[in-house]
C-alpha positions as CSV (number, residue, x, y, z in Angstrom):
1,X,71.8,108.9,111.2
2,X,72.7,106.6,114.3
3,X,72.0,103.3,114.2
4,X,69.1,101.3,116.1
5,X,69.0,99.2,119.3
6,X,71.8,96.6,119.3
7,X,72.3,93.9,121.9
8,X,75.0,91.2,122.2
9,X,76.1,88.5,125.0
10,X,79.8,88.0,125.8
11,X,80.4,84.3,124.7
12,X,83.6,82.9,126.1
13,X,85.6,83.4,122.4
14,X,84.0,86.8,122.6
15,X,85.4,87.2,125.7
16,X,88.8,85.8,124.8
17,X,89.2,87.9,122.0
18,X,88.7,91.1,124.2
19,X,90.9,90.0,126.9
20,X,93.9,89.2,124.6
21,X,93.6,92.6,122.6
22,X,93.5,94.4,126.0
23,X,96.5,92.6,127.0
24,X,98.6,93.5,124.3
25,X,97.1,97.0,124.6
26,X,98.7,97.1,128.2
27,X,102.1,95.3,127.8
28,X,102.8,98.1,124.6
29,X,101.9,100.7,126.7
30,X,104.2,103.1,127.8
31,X,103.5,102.2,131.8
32,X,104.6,99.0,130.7
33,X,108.1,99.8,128.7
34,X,108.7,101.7,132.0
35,X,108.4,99.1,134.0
36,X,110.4,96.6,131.8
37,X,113.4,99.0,132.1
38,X,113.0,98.8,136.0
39,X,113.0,95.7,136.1
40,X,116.0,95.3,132.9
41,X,118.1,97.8,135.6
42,X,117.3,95.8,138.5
43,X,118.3,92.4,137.2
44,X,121.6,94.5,136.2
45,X,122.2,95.6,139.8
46,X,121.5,92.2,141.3
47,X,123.7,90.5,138.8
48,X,126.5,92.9,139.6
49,X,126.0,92.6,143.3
50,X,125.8,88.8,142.8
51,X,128.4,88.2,140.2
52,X,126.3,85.2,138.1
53,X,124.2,86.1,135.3
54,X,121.9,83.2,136.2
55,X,121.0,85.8,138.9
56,X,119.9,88.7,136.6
57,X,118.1,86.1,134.1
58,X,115.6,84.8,137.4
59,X,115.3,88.1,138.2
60,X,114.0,89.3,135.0
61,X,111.6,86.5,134.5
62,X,110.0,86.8,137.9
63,X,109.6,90.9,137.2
64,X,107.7,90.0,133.9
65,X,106.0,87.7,135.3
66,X,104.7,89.9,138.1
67,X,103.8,92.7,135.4
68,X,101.7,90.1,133.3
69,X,100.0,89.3,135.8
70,X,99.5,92.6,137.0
71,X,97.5,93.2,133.9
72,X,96.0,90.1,133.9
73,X,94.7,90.6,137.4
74,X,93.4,94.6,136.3
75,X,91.5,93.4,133.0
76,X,90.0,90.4,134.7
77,X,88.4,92.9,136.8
78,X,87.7,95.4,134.1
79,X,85.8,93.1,132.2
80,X,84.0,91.6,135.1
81,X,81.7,94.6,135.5
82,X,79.8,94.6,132.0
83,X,82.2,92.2,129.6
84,X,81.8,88.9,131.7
85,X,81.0,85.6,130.3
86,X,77.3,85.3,130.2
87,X,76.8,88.9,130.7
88,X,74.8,91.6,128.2
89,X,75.3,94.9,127.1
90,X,73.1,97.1,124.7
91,X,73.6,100.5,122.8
92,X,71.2,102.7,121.3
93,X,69.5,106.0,122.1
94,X,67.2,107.9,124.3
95,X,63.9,109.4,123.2
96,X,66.2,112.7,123.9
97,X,68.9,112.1,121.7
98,X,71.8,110.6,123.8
99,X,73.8,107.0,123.0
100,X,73.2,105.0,125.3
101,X,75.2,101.8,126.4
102,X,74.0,99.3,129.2
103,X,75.3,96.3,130.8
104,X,74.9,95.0,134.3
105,X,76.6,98.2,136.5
106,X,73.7,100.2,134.5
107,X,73.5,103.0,131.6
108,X,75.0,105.5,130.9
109,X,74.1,108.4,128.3
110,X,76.5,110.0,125.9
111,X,75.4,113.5,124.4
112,X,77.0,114.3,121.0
113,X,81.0,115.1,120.9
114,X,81.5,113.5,124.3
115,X,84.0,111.7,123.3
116,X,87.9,112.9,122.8
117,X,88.5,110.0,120.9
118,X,87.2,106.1,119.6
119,X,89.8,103.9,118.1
120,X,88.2,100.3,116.1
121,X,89.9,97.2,116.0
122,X,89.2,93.9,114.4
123,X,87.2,93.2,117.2
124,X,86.5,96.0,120.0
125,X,86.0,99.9,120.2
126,X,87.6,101.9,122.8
127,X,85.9,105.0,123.7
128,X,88.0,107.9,125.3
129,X,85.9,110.5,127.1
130,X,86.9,113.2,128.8
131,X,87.1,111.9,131.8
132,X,87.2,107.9,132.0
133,X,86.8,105.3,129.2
134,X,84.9,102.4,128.0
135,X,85.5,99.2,125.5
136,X,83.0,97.3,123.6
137,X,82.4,95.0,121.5
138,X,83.3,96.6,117.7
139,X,79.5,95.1,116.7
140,X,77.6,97.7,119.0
141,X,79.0,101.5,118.2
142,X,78.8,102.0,114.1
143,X,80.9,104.2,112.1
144,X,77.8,106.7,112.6
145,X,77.7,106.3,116.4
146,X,81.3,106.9,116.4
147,X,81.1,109.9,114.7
148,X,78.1,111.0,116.8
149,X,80.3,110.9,119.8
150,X,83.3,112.2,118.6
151,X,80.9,115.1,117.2
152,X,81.8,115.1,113.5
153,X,78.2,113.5,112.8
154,X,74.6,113.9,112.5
155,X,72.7,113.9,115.8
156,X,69.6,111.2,116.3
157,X,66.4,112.9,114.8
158,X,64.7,115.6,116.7
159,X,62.4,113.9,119.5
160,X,59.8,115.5,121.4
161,X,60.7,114.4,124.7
162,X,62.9,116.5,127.2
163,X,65.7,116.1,129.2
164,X,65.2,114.4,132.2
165,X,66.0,117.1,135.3
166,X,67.5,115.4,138.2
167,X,66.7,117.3,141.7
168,X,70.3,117.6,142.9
169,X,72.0,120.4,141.4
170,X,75.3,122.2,141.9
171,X,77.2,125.1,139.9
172,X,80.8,124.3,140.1
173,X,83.3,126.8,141.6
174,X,86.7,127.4,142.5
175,X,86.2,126.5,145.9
176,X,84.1,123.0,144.8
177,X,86.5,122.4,142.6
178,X,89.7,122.6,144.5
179,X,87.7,120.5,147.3
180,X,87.2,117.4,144.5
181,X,90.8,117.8,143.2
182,X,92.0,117.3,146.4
183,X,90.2,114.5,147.4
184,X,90.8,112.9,144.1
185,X,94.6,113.2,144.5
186,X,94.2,111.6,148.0
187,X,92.6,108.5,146.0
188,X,95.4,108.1,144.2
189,X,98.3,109.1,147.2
190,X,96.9,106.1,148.9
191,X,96.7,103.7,146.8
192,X,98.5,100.5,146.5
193,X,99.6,101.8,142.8
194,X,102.0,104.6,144.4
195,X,103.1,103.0,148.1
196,X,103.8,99.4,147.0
197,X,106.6,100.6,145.1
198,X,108.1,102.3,148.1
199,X,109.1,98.8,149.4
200,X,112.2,98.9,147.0
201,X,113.9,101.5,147.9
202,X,113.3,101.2,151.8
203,X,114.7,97.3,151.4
204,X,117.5,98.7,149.6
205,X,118.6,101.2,152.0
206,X,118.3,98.7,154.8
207,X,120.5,96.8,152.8
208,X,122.8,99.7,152.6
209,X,123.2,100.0,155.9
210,X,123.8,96.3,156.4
211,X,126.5,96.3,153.4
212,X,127.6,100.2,153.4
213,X,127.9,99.8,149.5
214,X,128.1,102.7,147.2
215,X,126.0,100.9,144.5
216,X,123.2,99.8,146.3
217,X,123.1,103.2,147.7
218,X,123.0,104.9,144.2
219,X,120.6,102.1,143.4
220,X,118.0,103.2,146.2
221,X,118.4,106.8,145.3
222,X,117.4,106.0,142.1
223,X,114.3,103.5,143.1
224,X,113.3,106.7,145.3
225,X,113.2,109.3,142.6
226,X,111.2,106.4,140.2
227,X,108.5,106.4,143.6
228,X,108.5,110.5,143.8
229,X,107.8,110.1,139.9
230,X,105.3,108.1,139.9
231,X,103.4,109.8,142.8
232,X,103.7,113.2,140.6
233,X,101.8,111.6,137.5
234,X,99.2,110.1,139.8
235,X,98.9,113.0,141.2
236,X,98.4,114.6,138.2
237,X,96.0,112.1,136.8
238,X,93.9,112.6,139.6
239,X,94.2,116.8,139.0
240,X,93.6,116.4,135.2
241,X,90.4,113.9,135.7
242,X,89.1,116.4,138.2
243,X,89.7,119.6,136.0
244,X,87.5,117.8,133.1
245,X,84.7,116.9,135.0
246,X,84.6,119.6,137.0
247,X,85.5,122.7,135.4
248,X,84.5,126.0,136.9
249,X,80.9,127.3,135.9
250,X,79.4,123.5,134.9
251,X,76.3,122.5,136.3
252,X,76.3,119.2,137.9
253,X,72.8,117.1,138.9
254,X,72.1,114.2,140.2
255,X,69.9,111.4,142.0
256,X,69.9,108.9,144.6
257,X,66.9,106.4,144.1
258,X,66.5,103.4,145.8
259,X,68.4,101.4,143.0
260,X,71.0,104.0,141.2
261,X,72.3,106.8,141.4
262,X,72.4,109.2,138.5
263,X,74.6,111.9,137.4
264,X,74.5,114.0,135.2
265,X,77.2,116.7,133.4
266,X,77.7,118.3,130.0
267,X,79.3,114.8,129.2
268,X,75.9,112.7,129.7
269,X,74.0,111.1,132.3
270,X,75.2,107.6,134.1
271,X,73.0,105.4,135.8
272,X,75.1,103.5,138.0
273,X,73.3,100.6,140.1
274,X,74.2,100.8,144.0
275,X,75.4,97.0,143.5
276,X,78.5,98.1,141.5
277,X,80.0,100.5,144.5
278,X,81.8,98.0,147.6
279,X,82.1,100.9,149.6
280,X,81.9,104.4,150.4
281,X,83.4,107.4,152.7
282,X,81.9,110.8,153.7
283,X,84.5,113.5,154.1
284,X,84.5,117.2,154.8
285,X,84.5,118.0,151.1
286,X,83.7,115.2,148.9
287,X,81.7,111.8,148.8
288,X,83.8,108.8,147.9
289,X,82.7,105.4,146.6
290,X,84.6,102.5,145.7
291,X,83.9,100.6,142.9
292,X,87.5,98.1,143.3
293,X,89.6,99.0,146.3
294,X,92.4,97.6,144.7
295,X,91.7,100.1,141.7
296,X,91.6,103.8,142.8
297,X,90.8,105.1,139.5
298,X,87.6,103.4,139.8
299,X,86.8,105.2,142.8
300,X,83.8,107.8,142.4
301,X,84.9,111.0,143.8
302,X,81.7,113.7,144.2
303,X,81.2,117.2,145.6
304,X,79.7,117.0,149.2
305,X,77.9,120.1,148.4
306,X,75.9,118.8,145.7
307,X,73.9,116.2,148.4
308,X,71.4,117.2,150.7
309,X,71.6,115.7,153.7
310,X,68.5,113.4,153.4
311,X,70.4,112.4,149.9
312,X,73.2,111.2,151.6
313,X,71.4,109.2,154.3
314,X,70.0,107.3,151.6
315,X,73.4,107.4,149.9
316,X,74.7,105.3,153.3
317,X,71.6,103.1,153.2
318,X,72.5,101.9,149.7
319,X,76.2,101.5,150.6
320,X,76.3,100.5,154.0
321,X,79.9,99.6,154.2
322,X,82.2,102.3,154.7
323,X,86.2,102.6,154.9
């Protein structure tokens, strides 16, 4: 059966550990390797252009350097919301039979099979769920819990108590769900992820109309076709994330109390505390809120139609900042 409560505090070597691991997770990672052979090509062009190796070997360091950091920066601020320093974060289970795992942002509830995948290391478990995923410490999930969530094992004991019914509810249809998809691809179209990197090929065809040279013109086509690929896997990221939590016929509920809101799908039920969200937007079709604005796949994104109005005045009362 599933094991008990568990509770542990992130200590700085705790900490440490998790960071490092996560940062060799994200320089192997394929976005990485992709981005080593940008920058590998670039250093190329600029030492042909240039003439002196020294040029391409600069160039080069300062591109890894700006993709380390890069990670650095994102995992920083991954871990900063439940994996801090100082910070705790409990599993266990609900008196209905879901895992539960809390830390400061709040809870959220894990029916069994929710999860596609969890992969153990020495020293942290990665949970991949169908829509988003989670790390923790490798002390707090067991080799029961994993196999609870992955749905290969034995679900907590029978329990008495039911399943909490939220007052916000909403069947999912074509119409819904072509609403959230778009939305969701919006996040993404306009984020800094996808129009930072048009900056290289607009500098380089200014400089090709400065220079009228054949290579740096080839060289901006190609930076142009890297930007109009990596706008089509955002966009399908966003279309993919909204397809799982959304698909056609689920039932959606949800909550907005004073301190969280709740949702819940056939995934399980999240608790997230209104302090976690930095802002939010109202559109025709979908309710948006922002968790890191310099991380759009941390943004929320929500039917419209599954609020009532007097829900989403108290929505913008707990999230008073919009954008």
């Amino acid at each position: 059966m599933p094991g008990s409560l568990r509770t542990m505090t992130i200590t700085k070597h705790r900490y440490r550990l998790l960071f490092r691991g996560l940062l060799l997770d994200a320089l192997a990672s394929s976005t990485s390797v992709t981005r080593f052979l940008y920058a590998a090509f670039l250093a190329l062009l600029c030492w042909g252009l240039s003439g002196r190796w020294v040029v391409g070997v600069v160039v080069t360091a300062a591109a890894v350097v700006v993709i380390v950091t890069h990670w650095c920066v994102r995992i920083r601020a991954g871990l900063r919301s439940g994996l801090a320093i100082g910070q705790t974060v409990t599993t266990g289970y609900t008196a209905w039979g879901e895992l539960t795992v809390t830390d400061v942002t709040g809870t959220l509830c894990l029916g069994r099979g929710s999860a596609a995948s969890v992969t153990r290391t020495r020293d942290r478990v990665i949970a991949w769920l169908r829509t988003t995923s989670f790390v923790l410490p490798t002390e707090l999930l067991t080799d029961d819990d994993i196999a609870f969530l992955e749905g290969a094992g034995e679900a907590p004991a029978p329990s008495a108590a039911p399943v909490p019914v939220l007052p916000l509810e909403l069947v999912v249809t074509e119409q819904v769900q072509a609403r959230v998809m778009a939305a969701a691809v919006r996040v993404r179209a306009r984020s800094a992820d996808v129009l930072f990197p048009l900056l290289t090929p607009a500098l380089l065809l200014a400089l090709t109309a400065l220079t009228r040279s054949r290579i740096v013109a080839l060289a901006a086509g190609f930076f142009l076709l890297v930007c109009i690929g990596i706008y089509l896997e955002a966009r399908h990221a966003a279309r993919t994330t909204s397809l799982a939590k959304y698909p056609v016929g689920a039932t959606i509920r949800a909550n907005v109390t004073p301190d969280h809101l709740v949702l819940q799908s056939r995934g399980g039920t999240v608790h997230s505390r209104w302090s976690e969200f930095v802002s939010r937007r109202l559109t025709s079709d979908a309710v948006l809120l922002r968790r890191d604005r310099r991380r759009p796949e941390t943004t929320v994104v929500l039917p419209r139609e599954l609020f009532s109005e007097r829900a989403l005045a108290d929505l913008a009362a707990a999230v008073p900042r919009s954008y």
